[in-house]
Phi, psi and omega in degrees: 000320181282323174302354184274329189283346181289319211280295174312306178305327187282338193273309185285322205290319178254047173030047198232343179257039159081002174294117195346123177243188199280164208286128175109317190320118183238142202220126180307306196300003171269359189220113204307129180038046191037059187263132143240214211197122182283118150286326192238170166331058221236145160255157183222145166259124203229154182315345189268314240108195179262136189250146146237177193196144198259144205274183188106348173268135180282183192210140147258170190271153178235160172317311189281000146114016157249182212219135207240120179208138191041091173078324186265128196244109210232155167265144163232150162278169196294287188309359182259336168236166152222189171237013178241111177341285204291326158316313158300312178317303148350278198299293158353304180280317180282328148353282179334280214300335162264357147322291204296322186292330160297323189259018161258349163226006151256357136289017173258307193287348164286333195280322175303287186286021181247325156319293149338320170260309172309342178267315169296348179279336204273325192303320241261337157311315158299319177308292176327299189291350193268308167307298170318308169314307185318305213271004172268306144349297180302295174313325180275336173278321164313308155325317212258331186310309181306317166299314190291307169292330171320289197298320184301336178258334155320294186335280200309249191000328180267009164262333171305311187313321209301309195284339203276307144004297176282323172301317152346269198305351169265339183290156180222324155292111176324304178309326154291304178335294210298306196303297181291000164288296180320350181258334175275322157336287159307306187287319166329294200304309195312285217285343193276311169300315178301010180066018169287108168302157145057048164280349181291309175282036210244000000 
């Protein structure tokens, strides 16, 4: 009888006489046909390149104690699988579920920053019109200061004209006459340039 009782104790102590084991503890006899379930992220490195895979995908268990998934043949630790359906199922959703919030604040931030660029395209547009305005503005304010010194300079000139004209007409030696024609002349042409019609006859 003590020897049974020895017997039993030496069975629980090593875990071997069907007694609970610990939570999490993963074993090939936890997964109906050495079926697991990746809990974590995992990558592999492949002639292609690097594969990753998300958890909730399964893996089988191989006779030599690795695990062949999508083709491949990987060691995993214990803490990287389980063998409980619902647990993946678990692990699995919630995954989704920080996937999608990730890929909910990188669409608010392509969404920020494409708002961002439409507002620097509208400023740096206004700047362009404001600038064409200034410089239409300038230009039309240069115009007119040029019209304005023009007719100011008609002016003065059709009065040179005007005197010069009456001083002719005091003269009596050909030789002024001829001269001071040559001076109304010059002054025609000056207004004739100044884009003033029939300044020759003026």
């Amino acid at each position: 009888m003590l020897l049974r009782l020895l017997i039993f104790g030496w069975l629980l102590a090593s875990g071997l006489g069907g007694g609970p084991r610990a939570c999490g503890q993963v074993t090939p006899a936890s997964a109906a046909g050495g079926i697991f379930f990746l809990v974590v992220e995992t990558t592999i490195e492949t002639r292609e390149g690097l594969l990753g895979f998300r958890p909730g995908t399964r893996v089988l268990q191989q006779p030599n104690g690795r695990y062949l998934l999508a083709g491949h043949l990987i060691a995993l630790r214990p803490d990287q699988i389980t063998g409980d359906p619902r647990v993946a199922a678990q692990v699995a959703a919630a995954d989704q579920a920080a996937q999608a919030k990730i890929q909910q604040a990188k669409a608010s931030q392509a969404r920020a920053l494409e708002q961002q660029q439409v507002t620097q395209a509208q400023q740096e547009a206004a700047r362009r019109q404001t600038a064409r305005e200034a410089g239409a503005k300038a230009e039309e304010e240069a115009l007119t200061r040029a019209e304005t010194e023009r007719q100011t300079r008609i002016a003065d000139i059709r009065a040179q004209l005007a005197t010069a004209k009456q001083a002719k007409s005091r003269l009596r030696l050909s030789a002024d006459i001829v001269a001071q024609d040559a001076k109304i002349r010059a002054l025609q042409n000056e207004l004739s340039k100044l884009g003033v019609r029939g300044a020759m006859l003026e």
